[in-house]
Each structure stands twice: as C-alpha cells, then as structure tokens.
mmCIF file of the C-alpha atoms, coordinates in Angstrom:
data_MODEL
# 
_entry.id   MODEL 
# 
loop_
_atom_site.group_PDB 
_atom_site.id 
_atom_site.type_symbol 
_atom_site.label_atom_id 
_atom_site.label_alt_id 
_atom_site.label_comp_id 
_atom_site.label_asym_id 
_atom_site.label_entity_id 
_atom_site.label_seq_id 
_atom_site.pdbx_PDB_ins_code 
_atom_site.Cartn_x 
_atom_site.Cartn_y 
_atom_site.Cartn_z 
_atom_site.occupancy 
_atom_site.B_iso_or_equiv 
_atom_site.pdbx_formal_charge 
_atom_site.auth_seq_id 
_atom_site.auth_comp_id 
_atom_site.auth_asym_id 
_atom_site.auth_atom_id 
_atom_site.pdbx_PDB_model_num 
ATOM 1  C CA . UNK A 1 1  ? 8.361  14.786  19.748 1.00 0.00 ? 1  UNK A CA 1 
ATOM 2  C CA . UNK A 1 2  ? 11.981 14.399  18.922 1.00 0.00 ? 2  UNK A CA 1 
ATOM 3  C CA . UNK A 1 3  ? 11.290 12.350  15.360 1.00 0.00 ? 3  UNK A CA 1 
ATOM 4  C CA . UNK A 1 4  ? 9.040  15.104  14.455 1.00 0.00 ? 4  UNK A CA 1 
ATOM 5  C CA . UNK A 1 5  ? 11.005 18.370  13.070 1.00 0.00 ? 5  UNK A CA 1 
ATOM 6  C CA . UNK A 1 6  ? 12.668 20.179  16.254 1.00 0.00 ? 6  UNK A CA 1 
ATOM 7  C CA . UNK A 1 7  ? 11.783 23.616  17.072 1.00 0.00 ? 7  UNK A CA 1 
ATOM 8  C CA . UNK A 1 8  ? 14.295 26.293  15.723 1.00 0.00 ? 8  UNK A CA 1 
ATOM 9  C CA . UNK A 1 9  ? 14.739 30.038  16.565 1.00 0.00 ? 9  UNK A CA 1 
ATOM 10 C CA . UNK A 1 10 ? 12.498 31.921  14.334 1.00 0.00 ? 10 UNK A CA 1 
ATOM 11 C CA . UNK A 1 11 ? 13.694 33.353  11.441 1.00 0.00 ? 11 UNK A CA 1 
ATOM 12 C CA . UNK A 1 12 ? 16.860 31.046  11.211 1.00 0.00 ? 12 UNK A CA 1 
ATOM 13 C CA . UNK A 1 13 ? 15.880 29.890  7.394  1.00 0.00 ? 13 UNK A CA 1 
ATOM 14 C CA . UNK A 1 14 ? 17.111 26.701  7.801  1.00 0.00 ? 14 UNK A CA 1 
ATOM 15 C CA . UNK A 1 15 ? 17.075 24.540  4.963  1.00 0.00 ? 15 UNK A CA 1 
ATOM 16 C CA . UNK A 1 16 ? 15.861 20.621  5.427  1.00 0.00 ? 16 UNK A CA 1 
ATOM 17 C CA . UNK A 1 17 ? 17.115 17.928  2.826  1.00 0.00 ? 17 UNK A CA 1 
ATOM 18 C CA . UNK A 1 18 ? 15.497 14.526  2.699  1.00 0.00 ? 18 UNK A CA 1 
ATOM 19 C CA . UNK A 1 19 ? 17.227 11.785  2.007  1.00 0.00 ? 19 UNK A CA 1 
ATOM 20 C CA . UNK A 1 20 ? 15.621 7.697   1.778  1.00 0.00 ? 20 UNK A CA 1 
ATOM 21 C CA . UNK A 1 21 ? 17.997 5.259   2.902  1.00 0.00 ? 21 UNK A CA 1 
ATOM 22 C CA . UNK A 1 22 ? 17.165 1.439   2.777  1.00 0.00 ? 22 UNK A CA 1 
ATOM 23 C CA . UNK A 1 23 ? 18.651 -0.573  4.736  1.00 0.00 ? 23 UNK A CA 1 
ATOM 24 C CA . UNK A 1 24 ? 18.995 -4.407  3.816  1.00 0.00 ? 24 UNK A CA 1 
ATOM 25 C CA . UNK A 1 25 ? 20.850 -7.308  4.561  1.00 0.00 ? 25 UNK A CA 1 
ATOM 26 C CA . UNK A 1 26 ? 20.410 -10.902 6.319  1.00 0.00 ? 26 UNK A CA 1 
ATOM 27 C CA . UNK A 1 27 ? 18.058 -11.747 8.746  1.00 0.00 ? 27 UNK A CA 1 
ATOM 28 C CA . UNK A 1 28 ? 19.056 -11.341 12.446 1.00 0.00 ? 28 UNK A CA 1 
ATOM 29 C CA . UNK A 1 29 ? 21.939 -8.959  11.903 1.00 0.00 ? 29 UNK A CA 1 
ATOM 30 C CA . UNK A 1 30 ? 20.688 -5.759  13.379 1.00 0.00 ? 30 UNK A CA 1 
ATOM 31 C CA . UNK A 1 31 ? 19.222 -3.459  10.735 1.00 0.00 ? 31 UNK A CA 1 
ATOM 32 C CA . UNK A 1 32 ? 16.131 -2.658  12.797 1.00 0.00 ? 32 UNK A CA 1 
ATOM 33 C CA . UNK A 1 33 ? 18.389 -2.272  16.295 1.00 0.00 ? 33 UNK A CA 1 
ATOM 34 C CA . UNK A 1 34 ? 20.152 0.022   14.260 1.00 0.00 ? 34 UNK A CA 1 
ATOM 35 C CA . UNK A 1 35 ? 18.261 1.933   13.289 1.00 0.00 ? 35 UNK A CA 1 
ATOM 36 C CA . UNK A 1 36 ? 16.284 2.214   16.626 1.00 0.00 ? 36 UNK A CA 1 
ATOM 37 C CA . UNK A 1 37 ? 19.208 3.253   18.124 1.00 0.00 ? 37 UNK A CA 1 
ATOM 38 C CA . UNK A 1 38 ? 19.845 6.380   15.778 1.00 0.00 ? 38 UNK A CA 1 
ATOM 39 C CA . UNK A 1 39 ? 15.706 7.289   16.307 1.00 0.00 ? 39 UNK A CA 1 
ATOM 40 C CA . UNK A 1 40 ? 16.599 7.131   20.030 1.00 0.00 ? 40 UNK A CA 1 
ATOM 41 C CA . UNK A 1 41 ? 14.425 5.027   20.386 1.00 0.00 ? 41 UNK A CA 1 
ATOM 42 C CA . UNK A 1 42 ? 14.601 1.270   22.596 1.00 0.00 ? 42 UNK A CA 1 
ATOM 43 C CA . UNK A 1 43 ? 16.097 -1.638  21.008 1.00 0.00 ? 43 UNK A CA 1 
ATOM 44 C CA . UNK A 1 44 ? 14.632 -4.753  21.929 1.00 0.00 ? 44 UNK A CA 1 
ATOM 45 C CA . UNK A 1 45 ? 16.369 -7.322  23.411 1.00 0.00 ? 45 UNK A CA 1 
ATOM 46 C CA . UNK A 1 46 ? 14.400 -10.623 21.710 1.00 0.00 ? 46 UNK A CA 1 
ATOM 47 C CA . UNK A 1 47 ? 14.464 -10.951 18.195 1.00 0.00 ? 47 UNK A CA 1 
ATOM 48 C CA . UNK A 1 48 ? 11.923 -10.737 15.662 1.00 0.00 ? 48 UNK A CA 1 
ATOM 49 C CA . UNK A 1 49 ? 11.584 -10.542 11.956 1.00 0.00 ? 49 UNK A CA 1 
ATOM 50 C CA . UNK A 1 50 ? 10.512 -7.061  10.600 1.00 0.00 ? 50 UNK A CA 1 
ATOM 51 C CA . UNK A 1 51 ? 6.915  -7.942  8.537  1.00 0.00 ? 51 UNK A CA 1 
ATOM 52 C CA . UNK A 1 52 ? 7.145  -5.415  5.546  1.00 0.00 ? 52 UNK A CA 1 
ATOM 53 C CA . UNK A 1 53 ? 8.512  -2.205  5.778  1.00 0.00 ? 53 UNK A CA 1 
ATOM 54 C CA . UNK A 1 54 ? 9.235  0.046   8.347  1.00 0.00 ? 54 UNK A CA 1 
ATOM 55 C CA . UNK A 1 55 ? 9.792  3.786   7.863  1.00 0.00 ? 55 UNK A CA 1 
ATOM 56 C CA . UNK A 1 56 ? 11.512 5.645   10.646 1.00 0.00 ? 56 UNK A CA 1 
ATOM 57 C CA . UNK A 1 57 ? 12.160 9.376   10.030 1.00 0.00 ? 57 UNK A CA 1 
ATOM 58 C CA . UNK A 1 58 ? 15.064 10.937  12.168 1.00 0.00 ? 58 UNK A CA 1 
ATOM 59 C CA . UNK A 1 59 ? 15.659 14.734  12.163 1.00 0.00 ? 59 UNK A CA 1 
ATOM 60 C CA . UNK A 1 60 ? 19.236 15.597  12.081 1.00 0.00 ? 60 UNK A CA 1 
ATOM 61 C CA . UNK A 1 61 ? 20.661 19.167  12.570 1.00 0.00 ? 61 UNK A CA 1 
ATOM 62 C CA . UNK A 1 62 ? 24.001 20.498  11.111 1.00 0.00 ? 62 UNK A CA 1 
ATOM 63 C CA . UNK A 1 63 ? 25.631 23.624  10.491 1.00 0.00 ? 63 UNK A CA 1 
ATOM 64 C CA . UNK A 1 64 ? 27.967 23.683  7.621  1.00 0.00 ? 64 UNK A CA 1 
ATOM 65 C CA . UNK A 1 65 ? 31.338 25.725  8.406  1.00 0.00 ? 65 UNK A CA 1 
ATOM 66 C CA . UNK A 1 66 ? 30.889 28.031  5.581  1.00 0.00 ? 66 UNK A CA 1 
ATOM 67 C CA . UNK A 1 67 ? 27.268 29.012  6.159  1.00 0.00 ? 67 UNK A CA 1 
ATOM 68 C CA . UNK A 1 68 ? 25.533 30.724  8.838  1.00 0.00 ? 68 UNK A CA 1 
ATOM 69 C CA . UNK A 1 69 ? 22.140 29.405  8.338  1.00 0.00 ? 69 UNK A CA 1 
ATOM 70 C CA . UNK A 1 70 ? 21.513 25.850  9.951  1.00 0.00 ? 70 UNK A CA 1 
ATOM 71 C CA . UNK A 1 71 ? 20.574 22.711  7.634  1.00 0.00 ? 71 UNK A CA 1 
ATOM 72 C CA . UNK A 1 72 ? 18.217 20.040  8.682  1.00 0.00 ? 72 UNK A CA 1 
ATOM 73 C CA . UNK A 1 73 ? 18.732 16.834  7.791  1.00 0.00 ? 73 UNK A CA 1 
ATOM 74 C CA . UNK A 1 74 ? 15.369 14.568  7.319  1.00 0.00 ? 74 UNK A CA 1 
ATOM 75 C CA . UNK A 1 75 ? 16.634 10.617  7.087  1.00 0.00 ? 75 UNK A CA 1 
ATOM 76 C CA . UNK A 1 76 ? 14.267 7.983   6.346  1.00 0.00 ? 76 UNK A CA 1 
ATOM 77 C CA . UNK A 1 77 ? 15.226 5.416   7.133  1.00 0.00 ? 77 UNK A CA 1 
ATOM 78 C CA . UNK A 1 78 ? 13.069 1.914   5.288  1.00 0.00 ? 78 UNK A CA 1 
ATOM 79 C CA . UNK A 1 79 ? 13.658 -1.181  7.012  1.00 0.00 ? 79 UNK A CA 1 
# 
C-alpha cells in the first residue's frame, strides 16, 4: 500500500532516511487528525482519546536539486 515503501524504477539507488517525530500536546487539539491527514488516511469526525501510542509511518519522496538520485523520506510519526 501507499504507507508501505513505494515502488521505484530499478536501479535508481535511492537513499531512505528515517526520522521519529512525536507529536504531543493537549487533549482534543488534533494531533491524531493530523497526522491522519498526512498518512492519507480518514480523519474521524467524533472525538476520541488516543490509548497509548500510535505509530504511523508515511513514505515521503524528494529529489534534492543538486543530486540525481531520489531520497526517501521514512516519517514516523508517534502519537
């Protein structure tokens, strides 16, 4: 699926960086519609209080101006 890594052309060497981002703040004030909405995933329109943590990986592709070879991005994003 999408949050898995996407395909890429063979051969393209692409480099993927990981990066953990944790995301906090009060309750009620979006941090788990947020980060549905950059998964692409459906935000729900009722609230309700995240139990634990929640780890939502996102694959994000970039290509740097100065390189040729792609970089993926691998955010994860705890909630």
């Amino acid at each position: 699926g999408i949050l898995e890594s996407p395909a890429l052309p063979p051969g393209s060497g692409s480099l993927t960086i990981s990066y953990k981002l944790f995301v906090s703040g009060k309750s009620g004030v979006g941090k788990t519609a947020l980060v549905a909405m950059l998964a692409g995933g459906c935000v729900l329109p009722m609230h309700y209080e995240t139990r634990g943590t929640e780890v939502t990986s996102v694959f994000w592709p970039a290509k740097p101006v100065t390189s040729t070879v792609p970089v993926m991005f691998q955010l994860n994003f705890w909630d």
